[in-house]
N, C-alpha and C positions, 0 to 999 in steps of 0.2 A: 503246575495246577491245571492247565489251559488241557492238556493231556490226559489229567485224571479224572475231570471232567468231560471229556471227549469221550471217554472209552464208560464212561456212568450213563452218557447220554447214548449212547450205540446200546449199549446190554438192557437199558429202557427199551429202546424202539425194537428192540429182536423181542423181548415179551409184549409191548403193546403191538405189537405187530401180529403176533401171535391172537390176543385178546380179540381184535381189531378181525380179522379174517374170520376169527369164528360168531364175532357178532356179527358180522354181514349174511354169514349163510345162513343161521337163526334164523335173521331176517326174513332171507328170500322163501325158509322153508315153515315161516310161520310156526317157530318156536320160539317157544321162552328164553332170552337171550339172557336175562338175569339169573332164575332160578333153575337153568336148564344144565344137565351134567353135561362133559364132555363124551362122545363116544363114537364107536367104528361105524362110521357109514354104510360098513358090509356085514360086519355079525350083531351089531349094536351091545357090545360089550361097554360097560364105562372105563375110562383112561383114567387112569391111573397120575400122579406126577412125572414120572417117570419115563412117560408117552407123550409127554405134553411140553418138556423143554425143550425152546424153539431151535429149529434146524436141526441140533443135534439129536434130539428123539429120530429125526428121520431117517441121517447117516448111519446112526447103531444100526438102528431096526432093518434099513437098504432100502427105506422108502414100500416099509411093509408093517400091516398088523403085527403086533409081538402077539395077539391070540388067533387069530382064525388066517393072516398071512397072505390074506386081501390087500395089493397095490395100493399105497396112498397117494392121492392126488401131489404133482409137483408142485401146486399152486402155494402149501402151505408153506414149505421153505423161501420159495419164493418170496409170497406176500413177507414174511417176519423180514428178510434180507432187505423187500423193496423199502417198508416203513424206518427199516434202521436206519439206510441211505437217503431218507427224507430228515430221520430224526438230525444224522449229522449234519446234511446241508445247513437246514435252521440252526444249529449252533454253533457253527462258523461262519455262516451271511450276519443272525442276528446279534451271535454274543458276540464273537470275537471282532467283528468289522462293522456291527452297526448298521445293517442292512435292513432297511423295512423300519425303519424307524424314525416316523416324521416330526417327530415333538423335539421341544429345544430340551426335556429333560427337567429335572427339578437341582435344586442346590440347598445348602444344608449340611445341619448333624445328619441328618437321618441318610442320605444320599452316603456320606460318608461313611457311617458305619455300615454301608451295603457293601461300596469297596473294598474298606479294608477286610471286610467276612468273605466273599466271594474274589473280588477281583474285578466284579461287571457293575455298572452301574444300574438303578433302579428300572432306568426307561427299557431296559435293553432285556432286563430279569421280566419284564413286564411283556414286553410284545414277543419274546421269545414262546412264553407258554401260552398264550393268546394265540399265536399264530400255532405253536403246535398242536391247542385242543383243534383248533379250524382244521390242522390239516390232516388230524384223524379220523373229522366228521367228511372230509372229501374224502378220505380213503375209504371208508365205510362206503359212501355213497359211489365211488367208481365202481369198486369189487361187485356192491349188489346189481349197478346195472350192466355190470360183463355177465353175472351167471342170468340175470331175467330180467334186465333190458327196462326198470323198472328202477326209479331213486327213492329211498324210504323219505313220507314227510317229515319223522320222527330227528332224523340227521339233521333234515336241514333248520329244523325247528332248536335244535342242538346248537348249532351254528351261529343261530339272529340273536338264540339268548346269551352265548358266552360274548357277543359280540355288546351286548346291552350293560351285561357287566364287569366287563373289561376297561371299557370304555369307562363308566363311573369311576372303574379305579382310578385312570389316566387324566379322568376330570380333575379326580379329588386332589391327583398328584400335582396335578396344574401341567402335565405334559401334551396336553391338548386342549382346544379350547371347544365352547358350547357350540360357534361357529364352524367351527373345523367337524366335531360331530352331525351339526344339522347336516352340514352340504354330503358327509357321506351316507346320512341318511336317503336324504333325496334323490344322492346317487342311485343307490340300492333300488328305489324304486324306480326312477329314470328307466334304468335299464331294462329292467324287469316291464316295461309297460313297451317300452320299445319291440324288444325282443317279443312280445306277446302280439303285438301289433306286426309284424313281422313276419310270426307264424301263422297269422291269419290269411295273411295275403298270399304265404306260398301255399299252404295248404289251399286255397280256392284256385291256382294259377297250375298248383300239380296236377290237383284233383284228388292228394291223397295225404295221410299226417307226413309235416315238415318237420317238427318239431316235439318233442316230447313236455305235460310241464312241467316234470321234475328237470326240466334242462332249463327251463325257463327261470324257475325259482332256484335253481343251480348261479345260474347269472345273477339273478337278486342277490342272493346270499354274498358273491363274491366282490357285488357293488359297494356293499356296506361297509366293507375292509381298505378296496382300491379307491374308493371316491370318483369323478369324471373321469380323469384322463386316465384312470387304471381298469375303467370298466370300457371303455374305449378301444384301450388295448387286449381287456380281455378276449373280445368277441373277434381281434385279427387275430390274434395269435391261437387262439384254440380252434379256429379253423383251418390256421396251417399245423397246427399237433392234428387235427383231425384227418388232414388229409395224408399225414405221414402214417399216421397209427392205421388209415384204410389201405394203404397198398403194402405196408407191411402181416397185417389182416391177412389180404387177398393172395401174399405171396406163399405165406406160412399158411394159411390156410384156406385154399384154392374152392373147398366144397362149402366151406363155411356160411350161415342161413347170410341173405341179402339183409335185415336187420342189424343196422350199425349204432352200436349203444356211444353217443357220444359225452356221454356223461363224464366219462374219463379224460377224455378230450378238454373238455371243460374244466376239473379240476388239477389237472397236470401246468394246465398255464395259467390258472389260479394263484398254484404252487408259485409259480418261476416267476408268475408278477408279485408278489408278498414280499421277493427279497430282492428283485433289480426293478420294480415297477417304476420307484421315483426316479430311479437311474435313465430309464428308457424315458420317461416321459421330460428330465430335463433335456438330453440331449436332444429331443423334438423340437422342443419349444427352443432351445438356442436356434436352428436351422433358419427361423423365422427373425429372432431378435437381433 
């Protein structure tokens, strides 16, 4: 089962992945991401189903229009491939081993007849899709500020709410407590005031923008999930993701504008704190106890 599941939860992310790339460029290009058709970038023909099954449309086709024979960007195979490879990390960090998962859980009929339906328990079914909506509002939000250096507020507005009703659920479940939600609330903002305070100072100390504020509300958003010591972590670690992601940038592309969107930066160790944060931040705190 762990495996038929595995391979349900990959053939999601290769189509959300898909969904997910195309609502980013909407985005950036100020269309209708809802009621908007799919279509060629180069002769504006609509796509078909057929053109649209992720990766594989690309390989048939050789990474071409099937009508006018115009190059399609590699970005699209890509992006489907990258979010599948997020979708499965999450469901072997969270279902399978419990990763990202700070509540002690509930007990019960009801917890039971989860396991014996699935195999996973309630807490684990819960912050698996929780963390997966978040992490397809970060993926939205990386892609749009790679093409225009810009984070939609829309996403991260996306973000706060699934984060407000999740959390109810988790309340209701009794797998977290009103306490445990206050302090990541506070979190969320904590940071978010820091980081603003922050960019003020270097922005007056460069003389020019340090900071973007969707990077800023980027860090909010990711406070509300990590709490203290995971938004703590956030802001070392996506500066060393940020500093790898620039000299690989600058290698791979030497002419590339001086404009470094690090939005992606941000959400990439978003990601990787969601499923080893508590992990990283026990072993800190033992160094000290």
């Amino acid at each position: 089962m762990l495996i038929y599941y595995g391979v349900c939860i990959a053939i999601l992310g290769l189509l959300f992945g898909s969904f997910l790339n195309c609502t980013a460029m909407r985005i950036v290009r100020k269309e209708d991401f809802v009621k908007g058709r799919s279509h060629c970038m180069s002769c504006g023909h609509e796509l078909t189903a057929r053109d649209l099954v992720p990766v594989f449309s690309y390989l048939v086709h050789r990474g071409r229009c099937r009508h006018c024979g115009a190059k399609v960007s590699v970005r699209y195979p890509v992006s489907e491939l990258g979010f599948m490879l997020l979708s499965i990390g999450l469901y072997i960090g969270v279902m399978i081993y419990g990763l990202g998962t700070p509540g002690v859980g509930i007990s019960g009929l009801y917890d039971i007849d989860i396991w014996y339906i699935t195999g996973f328990t309630s807490e684990r079914i819960l912050f698996f899709f929780e963390y997966w909506f978040l992490t397809g509002c970060l993926y939205i939000a990386a892609l749009a500020d790679l093409e225009s250096l810009e984070i939609p507020d829309g996403v991260l507005l996306a973000g706060a709410i699934s984060w407000v009703v999740f959390s109810i659920g988790e309340l209701l479940l009794k797998i977290v407590s009103i306490k445990w939600l206050l302090h990541h609330f506070l979190a969320g903002l904590l940071i978010g005031a820091v980081m603003l305070v922050l960019s003020i100072v270097m922005d007056r100390v460069l003389g020019k923008d340090s900071m973007g504020g969707g990077d800023i509300k980027l860090y909010s958003l990711l406070g509300l999930y990590l709490g203290y010591m995971g938004s703590y972590e956030l802001v070392l670690l996506s500066c060393i993701v940020g500093l790898l992601f620039a000299g690989i940038r600058k290698a791979a592309l030497p002419d590339a504008p001086k404009e470094f969107p690090f939005g992606p930066s941000i959400a990439f160790a978003g990601y990787i704190l969601l499923l080893v944060g508590n992990n990283i931040s026990e072993w800190y705190l033992s160094l000290f106890l």
